[in-house]
GUZATI-683907 format. One line per field, with one value per residue (C-alpha): residue number from 1; residue in three letters; chain; z, x, y. Coordinates in pm, 1 decimal. Layout:
N
pos <- [NUM | ...] .
code <- [ALA | ...] .
unit <- [A | ...] .
up <- [Z | ...] .
east <- [X | ...] .
north <- [Y | ...] .
//
This chain:
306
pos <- [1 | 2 | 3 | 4 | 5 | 6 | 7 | 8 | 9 | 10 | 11 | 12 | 13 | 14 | 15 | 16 | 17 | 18 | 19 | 20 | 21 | 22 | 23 | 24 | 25 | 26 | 27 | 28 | 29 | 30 | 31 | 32 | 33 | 34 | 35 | 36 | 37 | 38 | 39 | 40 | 41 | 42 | 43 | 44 | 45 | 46 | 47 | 48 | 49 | 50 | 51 | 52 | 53 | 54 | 55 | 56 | 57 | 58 | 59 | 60 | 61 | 62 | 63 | 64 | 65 | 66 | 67 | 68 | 69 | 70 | 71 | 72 | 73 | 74 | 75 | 76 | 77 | 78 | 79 | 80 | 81 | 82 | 83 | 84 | 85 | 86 | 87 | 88 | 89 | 90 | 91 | 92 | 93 | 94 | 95 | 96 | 97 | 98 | 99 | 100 | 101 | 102 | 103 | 104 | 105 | 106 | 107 | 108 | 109 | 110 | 111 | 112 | 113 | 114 | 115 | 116 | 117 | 118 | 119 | 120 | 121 | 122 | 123 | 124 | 125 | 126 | 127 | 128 | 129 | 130 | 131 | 132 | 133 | 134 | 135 | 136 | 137 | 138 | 139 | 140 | 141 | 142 | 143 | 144 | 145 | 146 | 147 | 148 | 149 | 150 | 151 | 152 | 153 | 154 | 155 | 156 | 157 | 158 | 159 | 160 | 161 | 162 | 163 | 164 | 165 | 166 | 167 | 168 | 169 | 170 | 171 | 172 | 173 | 174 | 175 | 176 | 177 | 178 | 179 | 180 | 181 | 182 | 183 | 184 | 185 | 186 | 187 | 188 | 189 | 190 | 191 | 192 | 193 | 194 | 195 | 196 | 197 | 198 | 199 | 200 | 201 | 202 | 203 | 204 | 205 | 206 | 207 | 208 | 209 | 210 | 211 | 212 | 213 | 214 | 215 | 216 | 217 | 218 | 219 | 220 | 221 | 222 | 223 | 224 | 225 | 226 | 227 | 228 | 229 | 230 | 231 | 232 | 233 | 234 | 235 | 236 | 237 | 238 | 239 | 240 | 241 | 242 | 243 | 244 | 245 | 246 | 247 | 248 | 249 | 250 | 251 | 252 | 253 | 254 | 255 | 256 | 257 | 258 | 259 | 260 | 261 | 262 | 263 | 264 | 265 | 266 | 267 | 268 | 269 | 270 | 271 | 272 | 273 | 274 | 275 | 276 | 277 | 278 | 279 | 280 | 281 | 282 | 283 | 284 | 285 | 286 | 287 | 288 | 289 | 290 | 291 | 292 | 293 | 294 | 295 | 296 | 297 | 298 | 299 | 300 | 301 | 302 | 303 | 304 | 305 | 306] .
code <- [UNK | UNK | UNK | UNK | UNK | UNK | UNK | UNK | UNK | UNK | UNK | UNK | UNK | UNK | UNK | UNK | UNK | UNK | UNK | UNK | UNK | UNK | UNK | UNK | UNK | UNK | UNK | UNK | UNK | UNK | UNK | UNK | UNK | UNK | UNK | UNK | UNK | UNK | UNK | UNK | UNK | UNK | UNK | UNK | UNK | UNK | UNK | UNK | UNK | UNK | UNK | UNK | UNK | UNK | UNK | UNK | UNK | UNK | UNK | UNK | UNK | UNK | UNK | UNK | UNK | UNK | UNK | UNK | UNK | UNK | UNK | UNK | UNK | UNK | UNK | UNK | UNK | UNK | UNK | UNK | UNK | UNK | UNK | UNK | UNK | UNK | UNK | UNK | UNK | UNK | UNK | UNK | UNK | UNK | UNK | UNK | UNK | UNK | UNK | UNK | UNK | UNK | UNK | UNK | UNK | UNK | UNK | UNK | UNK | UNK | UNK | UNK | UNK | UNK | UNK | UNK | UNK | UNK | UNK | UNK | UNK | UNK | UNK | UNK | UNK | UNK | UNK | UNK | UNK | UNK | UNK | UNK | UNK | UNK | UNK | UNK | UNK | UNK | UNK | UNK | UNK | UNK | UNK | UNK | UNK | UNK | UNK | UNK | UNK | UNK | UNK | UNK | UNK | UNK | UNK | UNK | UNK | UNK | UNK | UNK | UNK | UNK | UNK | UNK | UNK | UNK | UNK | UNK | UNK | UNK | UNK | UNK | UNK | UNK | UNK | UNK | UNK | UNK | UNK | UNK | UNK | UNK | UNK | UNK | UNK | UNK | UNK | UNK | UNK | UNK | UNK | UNK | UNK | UNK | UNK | UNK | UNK | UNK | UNK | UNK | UNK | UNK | UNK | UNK | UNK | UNK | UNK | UNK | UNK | UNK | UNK | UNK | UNK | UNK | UNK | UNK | UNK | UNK | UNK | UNK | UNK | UNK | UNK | UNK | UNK | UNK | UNK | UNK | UNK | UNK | UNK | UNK | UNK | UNK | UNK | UNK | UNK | UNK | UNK | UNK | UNK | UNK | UNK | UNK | UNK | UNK | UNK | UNK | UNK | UNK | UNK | UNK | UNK | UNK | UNK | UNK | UNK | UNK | UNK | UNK | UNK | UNK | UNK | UNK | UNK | UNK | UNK | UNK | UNK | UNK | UNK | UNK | UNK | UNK | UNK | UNK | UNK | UNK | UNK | UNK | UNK | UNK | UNK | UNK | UNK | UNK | UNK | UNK | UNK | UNK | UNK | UNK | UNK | UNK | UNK | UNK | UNK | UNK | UNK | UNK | UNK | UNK | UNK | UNK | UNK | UNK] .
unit <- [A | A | A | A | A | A | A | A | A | A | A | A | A | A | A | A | A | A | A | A | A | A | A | A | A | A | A | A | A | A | A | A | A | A | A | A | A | A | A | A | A | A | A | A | A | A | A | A | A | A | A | A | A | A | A | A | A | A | A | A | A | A | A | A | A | A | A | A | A | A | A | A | A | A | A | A | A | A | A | A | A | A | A | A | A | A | A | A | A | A | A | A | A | A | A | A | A | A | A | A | A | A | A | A | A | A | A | A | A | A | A | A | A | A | A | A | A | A | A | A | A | A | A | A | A | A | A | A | A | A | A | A | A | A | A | A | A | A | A | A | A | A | A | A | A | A | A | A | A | A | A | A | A | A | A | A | A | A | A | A | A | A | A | A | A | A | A | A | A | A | A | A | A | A | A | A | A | A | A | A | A | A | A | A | A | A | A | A | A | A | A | A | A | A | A | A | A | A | A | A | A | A | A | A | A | A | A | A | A | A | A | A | A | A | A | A | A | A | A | A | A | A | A | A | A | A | A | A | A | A | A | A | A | A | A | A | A | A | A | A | A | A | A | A | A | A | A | A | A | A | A | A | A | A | A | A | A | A | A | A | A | A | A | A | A | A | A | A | A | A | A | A | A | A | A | A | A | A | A | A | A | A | A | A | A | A | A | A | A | A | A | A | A | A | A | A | A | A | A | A | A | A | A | A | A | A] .
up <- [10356.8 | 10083.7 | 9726.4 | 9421.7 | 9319.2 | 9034.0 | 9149.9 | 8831.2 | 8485.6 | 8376.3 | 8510.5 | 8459.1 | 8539.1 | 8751.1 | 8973.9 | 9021.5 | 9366.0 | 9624.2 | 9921.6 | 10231.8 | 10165.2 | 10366.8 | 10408.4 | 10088.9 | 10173.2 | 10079.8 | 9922.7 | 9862.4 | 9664.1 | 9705.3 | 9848.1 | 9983.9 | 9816.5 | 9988.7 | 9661.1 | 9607.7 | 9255.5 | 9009.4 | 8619.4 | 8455.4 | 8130.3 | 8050.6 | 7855.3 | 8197.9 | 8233.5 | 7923.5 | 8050.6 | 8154.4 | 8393.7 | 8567.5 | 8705.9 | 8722.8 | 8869.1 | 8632.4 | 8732.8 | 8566.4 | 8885.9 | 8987.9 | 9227.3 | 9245.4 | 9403.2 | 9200.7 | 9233.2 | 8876.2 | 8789.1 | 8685.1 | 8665.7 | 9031.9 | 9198.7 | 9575.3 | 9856.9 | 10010.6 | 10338.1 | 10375.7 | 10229.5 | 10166.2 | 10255.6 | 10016.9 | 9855.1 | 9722.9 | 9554.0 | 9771.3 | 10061.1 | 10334.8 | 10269.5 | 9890.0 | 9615.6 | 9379.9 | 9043.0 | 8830.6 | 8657.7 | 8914.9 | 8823.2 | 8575.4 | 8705.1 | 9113.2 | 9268.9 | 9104.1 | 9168.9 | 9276.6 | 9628.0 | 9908.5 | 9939.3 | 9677.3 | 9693.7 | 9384.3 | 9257.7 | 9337.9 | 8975.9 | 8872.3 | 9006.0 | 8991.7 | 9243.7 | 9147.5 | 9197.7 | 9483.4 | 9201.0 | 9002.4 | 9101.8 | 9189.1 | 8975.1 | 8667.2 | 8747.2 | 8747.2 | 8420.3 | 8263.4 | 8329.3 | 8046.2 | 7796.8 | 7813.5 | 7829.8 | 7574.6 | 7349.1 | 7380.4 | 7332.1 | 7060.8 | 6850.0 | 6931.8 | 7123.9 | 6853.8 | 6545.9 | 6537.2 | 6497.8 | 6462.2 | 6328.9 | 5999.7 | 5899.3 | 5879.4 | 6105.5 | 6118.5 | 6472.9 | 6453.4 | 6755.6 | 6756.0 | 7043.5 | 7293.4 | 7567.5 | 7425.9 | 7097.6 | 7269.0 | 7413.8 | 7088.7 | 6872.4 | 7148.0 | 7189.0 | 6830.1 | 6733.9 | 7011.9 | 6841.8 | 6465.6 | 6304.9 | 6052.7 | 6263.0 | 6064.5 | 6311.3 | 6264.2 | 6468.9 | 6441.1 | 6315.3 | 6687.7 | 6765.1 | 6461.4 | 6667.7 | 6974.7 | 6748.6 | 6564.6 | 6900.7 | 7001.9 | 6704.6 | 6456.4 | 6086.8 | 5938.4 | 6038.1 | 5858.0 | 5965.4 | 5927.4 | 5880.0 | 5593.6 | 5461.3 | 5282.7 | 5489.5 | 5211.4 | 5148.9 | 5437.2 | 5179.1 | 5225.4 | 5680.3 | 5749.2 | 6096.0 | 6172.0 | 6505.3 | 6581.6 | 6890.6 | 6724.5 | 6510.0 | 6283.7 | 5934.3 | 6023.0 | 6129.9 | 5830.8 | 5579.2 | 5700.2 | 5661.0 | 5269.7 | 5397.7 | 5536.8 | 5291.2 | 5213.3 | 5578.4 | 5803.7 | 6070.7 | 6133.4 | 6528.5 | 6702.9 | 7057.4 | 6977.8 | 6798.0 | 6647.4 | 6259.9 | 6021.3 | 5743.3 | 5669.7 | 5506.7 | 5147.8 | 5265.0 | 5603.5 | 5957.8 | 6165.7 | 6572.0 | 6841.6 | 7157.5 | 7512.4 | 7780.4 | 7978.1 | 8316.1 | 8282.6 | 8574.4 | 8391.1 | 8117.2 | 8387.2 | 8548.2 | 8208.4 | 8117.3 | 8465.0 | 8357.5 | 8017.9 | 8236.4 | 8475.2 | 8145.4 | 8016.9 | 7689.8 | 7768.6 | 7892.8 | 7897.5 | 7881.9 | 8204.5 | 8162.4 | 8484.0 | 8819.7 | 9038.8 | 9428.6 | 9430.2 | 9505.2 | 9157.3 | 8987.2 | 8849.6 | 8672.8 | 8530.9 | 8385.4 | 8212.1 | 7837.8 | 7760.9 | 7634.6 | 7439.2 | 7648.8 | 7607.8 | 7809.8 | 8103.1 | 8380.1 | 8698.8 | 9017.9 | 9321.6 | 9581.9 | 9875.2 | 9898.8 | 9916.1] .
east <- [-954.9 | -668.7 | -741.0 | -571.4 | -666.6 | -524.7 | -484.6 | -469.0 | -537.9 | -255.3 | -25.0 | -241.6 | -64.0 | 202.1 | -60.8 | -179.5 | -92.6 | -219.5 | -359.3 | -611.7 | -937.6 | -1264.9 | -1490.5 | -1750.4 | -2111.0 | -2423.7 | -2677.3 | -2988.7 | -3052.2 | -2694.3 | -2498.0 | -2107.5 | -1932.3 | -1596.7 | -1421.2 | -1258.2 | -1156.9 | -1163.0 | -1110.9 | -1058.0 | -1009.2 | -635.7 | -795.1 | -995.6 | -784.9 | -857.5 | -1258.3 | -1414.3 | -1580.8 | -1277.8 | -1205.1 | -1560.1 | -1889.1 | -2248.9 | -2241.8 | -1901.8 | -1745.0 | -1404.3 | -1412.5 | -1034.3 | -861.9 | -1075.9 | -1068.2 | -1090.9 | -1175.8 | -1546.7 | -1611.7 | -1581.7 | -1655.6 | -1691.6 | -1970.2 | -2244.1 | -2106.9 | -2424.0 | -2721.6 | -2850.4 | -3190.4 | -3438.8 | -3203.6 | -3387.8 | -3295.6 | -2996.1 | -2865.9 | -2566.6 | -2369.7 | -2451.5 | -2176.0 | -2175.4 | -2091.4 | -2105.6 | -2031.0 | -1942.6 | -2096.8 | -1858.6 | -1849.2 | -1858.6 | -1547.9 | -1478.8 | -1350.8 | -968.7 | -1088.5 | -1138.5 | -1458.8 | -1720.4 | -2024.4 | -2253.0 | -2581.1 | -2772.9 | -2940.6 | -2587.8 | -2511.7 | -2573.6 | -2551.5 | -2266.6 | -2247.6 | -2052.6 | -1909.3 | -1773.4 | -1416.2 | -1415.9 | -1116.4 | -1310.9 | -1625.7 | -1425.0 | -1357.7 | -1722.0 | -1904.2 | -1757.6 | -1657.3 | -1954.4 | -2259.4 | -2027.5 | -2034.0 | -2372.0 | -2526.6 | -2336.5 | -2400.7 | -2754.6 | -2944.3 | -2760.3 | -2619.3 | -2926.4 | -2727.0 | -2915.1 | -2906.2 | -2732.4 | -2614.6 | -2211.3 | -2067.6 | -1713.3 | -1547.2 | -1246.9 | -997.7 | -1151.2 | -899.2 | -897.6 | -1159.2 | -1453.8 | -1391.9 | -1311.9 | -1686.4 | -1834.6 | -1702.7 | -1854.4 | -2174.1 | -2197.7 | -2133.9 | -2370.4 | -2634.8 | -2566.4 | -2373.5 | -2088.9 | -1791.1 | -1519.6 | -1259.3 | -948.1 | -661.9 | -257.6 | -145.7 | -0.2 | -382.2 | -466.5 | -451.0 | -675.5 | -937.6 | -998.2 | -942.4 | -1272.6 | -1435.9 | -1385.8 | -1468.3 | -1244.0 | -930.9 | -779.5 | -437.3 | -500.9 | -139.2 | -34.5 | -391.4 | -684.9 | -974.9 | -1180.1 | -1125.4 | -1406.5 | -1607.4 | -2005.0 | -2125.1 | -2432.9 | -2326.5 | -1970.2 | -1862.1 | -1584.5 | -1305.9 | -1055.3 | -1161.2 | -959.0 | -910.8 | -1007.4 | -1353.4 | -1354.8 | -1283.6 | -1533.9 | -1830.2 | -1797.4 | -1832.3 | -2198.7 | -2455.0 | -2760.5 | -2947.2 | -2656.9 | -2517.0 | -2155.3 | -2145.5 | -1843.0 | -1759.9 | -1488.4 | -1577.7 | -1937.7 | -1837.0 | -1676.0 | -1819.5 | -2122.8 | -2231.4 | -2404.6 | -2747.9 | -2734.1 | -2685.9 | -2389.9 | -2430.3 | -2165.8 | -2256.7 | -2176.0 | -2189.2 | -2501.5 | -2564.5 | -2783.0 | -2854.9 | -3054.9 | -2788.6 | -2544.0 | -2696.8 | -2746.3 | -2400.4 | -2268.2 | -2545.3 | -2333.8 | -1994.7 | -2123.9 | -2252.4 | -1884.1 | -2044.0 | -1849.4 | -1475.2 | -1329.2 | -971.5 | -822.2 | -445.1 | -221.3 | -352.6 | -232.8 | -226.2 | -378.7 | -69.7 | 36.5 | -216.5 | -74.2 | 230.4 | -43.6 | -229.4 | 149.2 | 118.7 | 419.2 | 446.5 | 64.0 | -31.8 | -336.6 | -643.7 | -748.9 | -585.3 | -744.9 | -666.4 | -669.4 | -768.0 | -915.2 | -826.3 | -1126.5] .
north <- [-9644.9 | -9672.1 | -9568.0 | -9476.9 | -9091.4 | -8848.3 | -8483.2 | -8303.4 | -8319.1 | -8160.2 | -8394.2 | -8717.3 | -9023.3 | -8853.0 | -8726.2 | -9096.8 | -9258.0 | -9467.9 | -9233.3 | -9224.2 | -9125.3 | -9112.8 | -9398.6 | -9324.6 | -9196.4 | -9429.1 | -9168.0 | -9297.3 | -9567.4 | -9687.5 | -9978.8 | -9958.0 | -10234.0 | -10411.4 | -10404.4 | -10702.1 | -10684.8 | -10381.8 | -10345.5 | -9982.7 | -9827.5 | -9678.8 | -9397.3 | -9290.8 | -8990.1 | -8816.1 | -8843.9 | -8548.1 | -8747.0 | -8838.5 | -8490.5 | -8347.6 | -8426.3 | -8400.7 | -8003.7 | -7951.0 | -7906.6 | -8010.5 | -8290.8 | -8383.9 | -8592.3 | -8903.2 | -9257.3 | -9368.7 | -9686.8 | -9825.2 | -10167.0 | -10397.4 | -10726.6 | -10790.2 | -10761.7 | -10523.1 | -10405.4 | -10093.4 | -10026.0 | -9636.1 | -9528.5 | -9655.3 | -9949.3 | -10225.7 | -10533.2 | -10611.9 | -10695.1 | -10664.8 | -10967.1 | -11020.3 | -11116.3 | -10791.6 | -10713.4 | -10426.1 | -10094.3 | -9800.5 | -9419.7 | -9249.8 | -8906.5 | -9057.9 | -9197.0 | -9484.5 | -9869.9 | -9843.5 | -9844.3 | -10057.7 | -9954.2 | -9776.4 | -9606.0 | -9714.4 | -9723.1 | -10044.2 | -10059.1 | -10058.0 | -10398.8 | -10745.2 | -11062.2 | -11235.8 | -11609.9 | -11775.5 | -12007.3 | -11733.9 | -11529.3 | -11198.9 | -11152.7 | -11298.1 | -11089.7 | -10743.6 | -10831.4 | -10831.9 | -10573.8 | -10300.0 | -10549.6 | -10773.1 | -10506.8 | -10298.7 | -10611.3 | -10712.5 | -10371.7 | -10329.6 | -10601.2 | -10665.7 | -10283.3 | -10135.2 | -10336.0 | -10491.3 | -10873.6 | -11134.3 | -11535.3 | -11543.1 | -11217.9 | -11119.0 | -10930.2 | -10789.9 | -10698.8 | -10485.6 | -10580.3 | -10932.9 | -11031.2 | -10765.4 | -10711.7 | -10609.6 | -10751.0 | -11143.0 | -11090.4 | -10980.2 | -11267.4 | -11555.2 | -11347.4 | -11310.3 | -11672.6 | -11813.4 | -11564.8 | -11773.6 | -11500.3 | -11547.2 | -11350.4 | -11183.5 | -11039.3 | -10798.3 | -10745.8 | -10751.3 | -11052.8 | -11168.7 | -11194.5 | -11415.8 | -11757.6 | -11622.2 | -11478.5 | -11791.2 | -11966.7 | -11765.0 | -11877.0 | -11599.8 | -11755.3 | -11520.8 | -11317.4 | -10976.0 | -10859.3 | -10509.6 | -10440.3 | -10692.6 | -10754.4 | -10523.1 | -10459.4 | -10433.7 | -10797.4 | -10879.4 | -10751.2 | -10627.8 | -10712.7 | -10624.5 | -10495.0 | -10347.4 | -10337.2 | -10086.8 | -10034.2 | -9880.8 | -9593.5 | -9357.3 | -9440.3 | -9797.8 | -9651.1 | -9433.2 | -9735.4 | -9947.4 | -9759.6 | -9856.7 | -10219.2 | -10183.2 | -10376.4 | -10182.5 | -10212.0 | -10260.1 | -10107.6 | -9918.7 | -9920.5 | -9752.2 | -9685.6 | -9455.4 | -9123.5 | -9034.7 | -9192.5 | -8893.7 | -9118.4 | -9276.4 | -9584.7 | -9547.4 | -9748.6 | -9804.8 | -9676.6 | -9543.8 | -9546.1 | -9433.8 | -9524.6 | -9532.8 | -9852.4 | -9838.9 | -10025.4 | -10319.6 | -10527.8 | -10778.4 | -10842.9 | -10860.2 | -11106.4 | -11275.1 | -11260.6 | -11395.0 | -11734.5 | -11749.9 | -11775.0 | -12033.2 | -12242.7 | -12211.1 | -12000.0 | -11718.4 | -11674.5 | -11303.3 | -11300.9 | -11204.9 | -11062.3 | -10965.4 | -10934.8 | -10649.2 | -10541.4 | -10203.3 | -10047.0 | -10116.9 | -9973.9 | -9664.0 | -9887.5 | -10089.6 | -9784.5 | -9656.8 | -9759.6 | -10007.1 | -10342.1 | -10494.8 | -10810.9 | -11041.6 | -11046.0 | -10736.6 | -10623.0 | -10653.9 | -10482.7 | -10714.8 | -10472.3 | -10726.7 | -11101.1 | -11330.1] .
//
């Protein structure tokens, strides 16, 4: 099968190319997904994860890559829950071969059916931003019907999930960005927006939950904007500073099958709508991991058409 792997860490990107690789192996307990779609995470090759297995062991060349879309093709011994056949979504193992792949072995807690109704390209999309948002604002942060709640990058993959999760849940949504995002955060239903680079921060004044993807001094200044019982929550660094009266949590995406599931219910309702960016052939996946020019919405890798 064809894959994208990266060879060594020291090179990172330049070691990134599309390459044969063997047909995965379905340990117990997991499926082999036809990939049809993948979504990844340009910061993947600064992961330990990406170049060594749970052992600390060097398991290069990787397929990076984590989040997918497409159908069961084999079932490992002892796999329950689905079948050969099935529509699949889901988050791939981080320290496994990952995604960019024709074909992945995963964990089958790790996935959920995915509708017939619902694109593969649009599924990719979900499963990091949308468990990342939802555990987040609510395992975590603790959100619920009325409070405030700020989300820093209000328009960007996670954040776009957080604001619609948080305003379906009754929240007052504050939301920061650049101001080139201004019009698709309030599009998303953000109450307020602060251009963090022409406006103070400090004017969102006291949230009782803070939700946090961009970290630095932007994660440092807003633990003085937690009210007493609220919650900082960052998925960047474990918080250098800590609210006054309330609670800081960093946190990393877990799988969930049964919010999965729940969140694919929320797209076929038309409550939820990520915001998909450029589509690429899986050939072009190591130009679309090279940083240059910010554009809206996620890039998914088209790896098998439909």
């Amino acid at each position: 099968m064809q894959a994208i792997t990266v060879q060594d860490r020291n090179v990172g990107l330049a070691g990134m190319s599309l390459t044969d690789m063997p047909y995965p192996h379905a340990a117990e307990n997991d499926v082999i997904v036809r990939v049809h779609a993948a979504g990844f995470t340009r910061g993947e090759l600064d992961w330990p994860a990406t170049w060594t297995d749970r052992a600390g062991r060097d398991r290069t060349p990787s397929v990076p890559g984590h989040e997918l879309s497409g159908v069961v093709v084999e079932l490992g011994f002892g796999t329950t829950g689905l079948s050969v056949g099935q529509r699949v979504f889901g988050l791939a193992d981080w320290t496994r071969n990952g995604t960019l792949a024709e074909y992945t072995a995963v964990e089958a807690r790790n996935l959920a059916p995915l509708p017939a109704d619902i694109d593969h390209t649009v599924a990719a999309s979900l499963p990091i931003s949308g468990l990342t948002a939802w555990q987040g604002l609510f395992d975590h942060g603790r959100l619920t019907t009325g409070q405030t709640v700020l989300i820093h990058g209000a328009a960007g993959g996670v954040g776009s999930i957080a604001v619609q999760l948080a305003r379906e849940a009754g929240a007052l949504v504050i939301g920061t960005g650049r101001a080139s995002d201004r019009d698709r955060a309030l599009a998303l239903g953000v109450d307020t927006f602060i251009d963090l680079q022409t406006e103070k921060l400090e004017d969102a004044g006291e949230d009782d939950v803070v939700f946090d993807v961009i970290g630095g001094d932007i994660l440092d200044r807003s633990a003085a904007l937690i009210r007493a019982g609220g919650t900082l929550v960052t998925i960047v660094i474990p918080p250098r500073v800590q609210p006054k009266d309330g609670r800081a949590v960093f946190f990393v995406v877990e799988p969930d099958r049964a919010r999965l599931a729940d969140l694919a219910t929320r797209l076929r309702d038309g409550r939820l709508k990520p915001v998909v960016g450029a589509v690429r052939p899986l050939a072009e996946a190591p130009a679309a991991f090279a940083p240059g020019k910010r554009t809206p919405g996620k890039t998914i890798i088209r790896v098998t058409e439909d």
